[in-house]
C-alpha positions in Angstrom: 98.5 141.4 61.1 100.7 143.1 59.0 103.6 144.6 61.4 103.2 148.3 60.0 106.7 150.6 59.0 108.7 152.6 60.4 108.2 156.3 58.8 111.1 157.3 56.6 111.6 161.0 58.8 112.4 158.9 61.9 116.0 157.7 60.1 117.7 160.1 62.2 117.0 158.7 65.2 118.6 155.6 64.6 120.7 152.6 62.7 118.5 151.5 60.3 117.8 148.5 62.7 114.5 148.7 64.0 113.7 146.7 67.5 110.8 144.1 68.0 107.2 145.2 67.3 105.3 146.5 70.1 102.6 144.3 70.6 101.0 144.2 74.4 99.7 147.4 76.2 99.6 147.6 79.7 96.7 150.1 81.3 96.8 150.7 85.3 93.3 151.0 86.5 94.1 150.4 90.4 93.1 154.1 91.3 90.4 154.9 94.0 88.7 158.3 91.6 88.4 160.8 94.7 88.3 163.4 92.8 84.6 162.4 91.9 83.5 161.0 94.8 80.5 160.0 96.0 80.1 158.9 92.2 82.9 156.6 92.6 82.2 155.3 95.6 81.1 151.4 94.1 81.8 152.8 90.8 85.2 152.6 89.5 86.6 156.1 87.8 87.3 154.3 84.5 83.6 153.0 84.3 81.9 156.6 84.1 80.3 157.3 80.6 82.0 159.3 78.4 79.1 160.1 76.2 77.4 156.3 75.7 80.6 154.4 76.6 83.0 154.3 79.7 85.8 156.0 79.5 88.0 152.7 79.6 86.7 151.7 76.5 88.3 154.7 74.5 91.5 153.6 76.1 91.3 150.3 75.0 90.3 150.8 71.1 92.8 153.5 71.3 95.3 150.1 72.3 93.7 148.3 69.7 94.0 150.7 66.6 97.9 151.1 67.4 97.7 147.1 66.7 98.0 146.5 70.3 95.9 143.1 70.8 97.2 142.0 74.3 95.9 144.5 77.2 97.0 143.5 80.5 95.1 145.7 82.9 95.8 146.8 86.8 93.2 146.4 88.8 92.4 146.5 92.3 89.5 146.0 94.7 85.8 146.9 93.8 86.6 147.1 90.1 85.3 143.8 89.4 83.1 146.0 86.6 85.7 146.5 84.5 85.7 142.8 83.9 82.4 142.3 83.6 81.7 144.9 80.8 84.9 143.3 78.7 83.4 140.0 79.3 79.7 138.2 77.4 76.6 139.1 78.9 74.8 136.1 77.8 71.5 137.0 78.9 71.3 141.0 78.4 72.3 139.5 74.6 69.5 136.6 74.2 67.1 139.7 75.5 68.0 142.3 72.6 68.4 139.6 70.1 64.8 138.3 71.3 63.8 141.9 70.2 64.9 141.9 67.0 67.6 144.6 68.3 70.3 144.6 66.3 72.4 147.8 66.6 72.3 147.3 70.7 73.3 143.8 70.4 76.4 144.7 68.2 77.7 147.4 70.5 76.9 145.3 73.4 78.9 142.4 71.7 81.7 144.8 70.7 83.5 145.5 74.0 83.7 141.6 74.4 85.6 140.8 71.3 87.9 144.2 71.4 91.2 143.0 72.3 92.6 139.8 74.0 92.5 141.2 77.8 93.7 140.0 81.0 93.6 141.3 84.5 96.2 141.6 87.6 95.5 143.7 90.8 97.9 146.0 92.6 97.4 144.7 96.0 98.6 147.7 97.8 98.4 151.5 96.1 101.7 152.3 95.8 101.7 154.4 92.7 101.7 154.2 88.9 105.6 153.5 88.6 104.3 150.0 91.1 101.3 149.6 88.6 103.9 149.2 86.0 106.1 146.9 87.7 102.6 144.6 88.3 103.0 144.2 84.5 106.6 142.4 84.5 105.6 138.6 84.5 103.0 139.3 81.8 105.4 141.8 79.8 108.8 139.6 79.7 111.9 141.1 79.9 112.5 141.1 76.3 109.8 143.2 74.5 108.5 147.1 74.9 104.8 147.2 76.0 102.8 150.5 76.1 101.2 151.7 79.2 98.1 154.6 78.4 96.3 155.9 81.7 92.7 156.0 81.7 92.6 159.5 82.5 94.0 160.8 79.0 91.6 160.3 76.3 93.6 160.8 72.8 90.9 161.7 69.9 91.3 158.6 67.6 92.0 161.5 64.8 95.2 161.9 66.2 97.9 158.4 65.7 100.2 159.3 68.8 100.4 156.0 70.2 101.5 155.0 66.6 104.1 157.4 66.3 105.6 157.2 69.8 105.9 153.4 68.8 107.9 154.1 65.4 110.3 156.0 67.5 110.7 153.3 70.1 111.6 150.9 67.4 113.5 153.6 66.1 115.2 154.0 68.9 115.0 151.1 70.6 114.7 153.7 74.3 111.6 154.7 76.1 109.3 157.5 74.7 107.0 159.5 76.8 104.3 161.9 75.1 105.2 165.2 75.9 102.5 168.0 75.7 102.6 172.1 75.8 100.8 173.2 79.3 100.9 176.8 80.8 103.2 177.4 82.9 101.4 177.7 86.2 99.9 174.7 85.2 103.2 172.4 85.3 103.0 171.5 88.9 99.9 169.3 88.0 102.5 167.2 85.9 105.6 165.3 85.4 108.1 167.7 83.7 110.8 167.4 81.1 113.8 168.5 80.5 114.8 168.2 76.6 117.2 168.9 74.0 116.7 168.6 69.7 116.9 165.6 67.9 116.6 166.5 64.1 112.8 165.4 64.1 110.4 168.3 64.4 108.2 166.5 67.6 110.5 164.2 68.7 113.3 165.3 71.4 115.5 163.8 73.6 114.7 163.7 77.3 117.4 164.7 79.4 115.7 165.1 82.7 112.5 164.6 84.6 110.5 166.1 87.3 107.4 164.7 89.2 104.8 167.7 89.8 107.7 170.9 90.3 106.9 174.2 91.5 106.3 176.4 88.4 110.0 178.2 89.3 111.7 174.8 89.2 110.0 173.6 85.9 112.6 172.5 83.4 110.2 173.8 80.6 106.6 173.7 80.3 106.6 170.5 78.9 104.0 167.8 80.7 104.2 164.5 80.1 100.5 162.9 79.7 99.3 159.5 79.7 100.8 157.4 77.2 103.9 155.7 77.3 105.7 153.0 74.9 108.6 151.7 77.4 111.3 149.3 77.1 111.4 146.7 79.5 114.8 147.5 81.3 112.2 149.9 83.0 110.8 146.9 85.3 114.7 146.3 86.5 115.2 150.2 87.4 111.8 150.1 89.3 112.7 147.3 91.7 115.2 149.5 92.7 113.2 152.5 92.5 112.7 153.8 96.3 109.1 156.2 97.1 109.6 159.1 95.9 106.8 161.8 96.4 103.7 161.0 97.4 106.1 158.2 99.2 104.8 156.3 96.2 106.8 154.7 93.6 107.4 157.3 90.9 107.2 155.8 86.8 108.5 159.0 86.9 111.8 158.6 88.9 112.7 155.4 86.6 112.3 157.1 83.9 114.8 159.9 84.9 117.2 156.8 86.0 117.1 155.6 82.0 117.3 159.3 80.6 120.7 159.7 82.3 122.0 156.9 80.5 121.6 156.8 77.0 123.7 154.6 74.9 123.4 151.5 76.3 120.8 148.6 76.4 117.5 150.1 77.1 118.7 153.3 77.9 117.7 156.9 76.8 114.4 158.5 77.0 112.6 160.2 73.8 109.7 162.5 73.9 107.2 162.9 71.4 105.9 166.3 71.0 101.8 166.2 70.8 99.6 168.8 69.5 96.5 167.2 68.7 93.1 166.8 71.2 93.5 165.2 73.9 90.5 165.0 77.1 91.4 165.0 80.7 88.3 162.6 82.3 90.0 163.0 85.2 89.0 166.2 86.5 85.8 166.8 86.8 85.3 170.2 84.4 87.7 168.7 81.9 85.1 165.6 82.2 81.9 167.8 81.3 84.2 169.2 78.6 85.2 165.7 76.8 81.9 164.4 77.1 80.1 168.1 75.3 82.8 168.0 72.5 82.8 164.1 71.7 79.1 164.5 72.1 78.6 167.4 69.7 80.6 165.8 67.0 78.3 162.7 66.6 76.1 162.6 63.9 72.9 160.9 65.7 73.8 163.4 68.5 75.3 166.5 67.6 72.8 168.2 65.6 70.0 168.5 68.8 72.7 169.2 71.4 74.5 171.7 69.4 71.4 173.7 68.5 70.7 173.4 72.7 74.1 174.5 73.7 73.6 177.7 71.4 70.3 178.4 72.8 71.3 177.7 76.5 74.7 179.3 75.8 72.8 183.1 74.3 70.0 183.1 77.7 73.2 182.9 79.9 74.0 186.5 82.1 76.6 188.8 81.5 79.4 187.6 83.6 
């Protein structure tokens, strides 16, 4: 693979000496999916159809288009399906190839051949910034991995995981994707507090706060699920104490390394996103993600558009 350059605009944020390719992506999938119980209850979260394909699967092309081959997911107990559907399934494939199925057998083949994945579990739920620190042996302590949460779908239009890994090599810190949110919304969020750079959507984090009160936000800046770190973040998390929640906060490391930039693996950068991004983990942003990525499709679109303008005109009054 042909390591891809770093864009000319990002020279400000740096020597001229790029660090090591980012290579191996890390995605925590420990997480129980309350929020949409009883569906979850033997299903896990990340396995729920997102149009004809689990939402996991976006995650992990997502991974794979940035030129991420090696995905290290965090499991945990009844998730065993996540395995299973990025593994063969000899005899479901010697059934659709007896029937002359072709298009079914390729998409059934597709998930298997993806991306070079292996598997760990979180033994106890401790929270994502523990998830993480699951990752370490597989990781190293010398290269920066990516970690993208399955709740954040990014709309493969839209190259942030690309972008926030030019400006880790740029930088050669941890970047976080920061997003625009309304203000009352901030408490649902980690929040960050940020100063210019010299690059449009790129700034400098200075501070960060796990899920604060709207009148405590340090801007109205969320951070969302994608992450490119370097890995001085697993030593700050060993000695990262619970935090809120009493779970261990990728949050509170992160604040650690923002307070001291200038040395190895210090500093935090945030890149600034504007582009479409689907929340499957809430349930209305769910329905939402699965109408729009639905409605764009060519085989489907045409049919459920025309329905949705039908169903949306017979509607009352509100």
């Amino acid at each position: 693979m042909t390591e891809p350059t770093i864009p000319a605009d990002l020279a400000p944020l740096g020597d001229g000496n790029p660090g090591p390719a980012v290579v191996k992506a890390v995605i925590p999938a420990a997480g129980l999916g309350t929020r949409f119980l009883p569906a979850t209850k033997a299903t896990p979260k990340e396995m729920l159809p997102v149009v004809d394909r689990p939402a996991i699967q976006y995650v992990v092309e997502e991974a794979v288009r940035a030129g991420l081959g090696d995905v290290l997911m965090i499991t945990g107990r009844g998730k065993r399906s996540l395995e299973d559907h990025f593994d063969r399934a000899w005899e479901l494939e010697a059934a659709l190839e007896a029937k002359g199925d072709k298009d079914r057998l390729e998409q059934v083949r597709e998930s298997a051949d993806l991306a070079d994945i292996h598997y760990t579990r979180q033994g106890d739920p401790r929270g994502l910034g523990h998830a993480v620190l699951c990752a370490a042996h597989h990781v190293g302590d010398d290269d920066p991995f990516a970690v993208l949460l399955g709740d954040d779908l990014i709309d493969e239009r839209d190259e942030l995981l690309t972008r926030m890994i030019g400006v880790q090599r740029q930088t050669r810190a941890s970047v976080v994707a920061l997003m625009e949110v309304d203000p009352t919304q901030v408490h649902l969020y980690g929040c960050a507090a940020v100063e210019a750079t010299g690059v449009d959507d790129v700034l400098r984090v200075t501070g960060m706060v796990e899920k604060p009160d709207p009148k405590d936000a340090p801007s109205n800046l969320a951070v969302i699920g994608r992450y490119v770190l370097h890995p001085r973040v697993f030593e700050v998390l060993k000695d990262t104490k619970p935090g809120r929640g009493n779970e261990i906060q990728l949050t509170d490391a992160l604040q650690t390394l923002a307070a001291d930039p200038g040395t190895e693996g210090g500093g935090v950068y945030g890149v600034v996103f504007k582009g479409r991004r689907y929340d499957t983990g809430d349930r209305l942003d769910y329905l939402k993600a699965v109408v729009r990525l639905a409605s764009e499709r060519d085989d489907l679109g045409p049919e459920l558009r025309a329905f949705l303008r039908e169903f949306v005109a017979g509607l009352p009054a509100e």
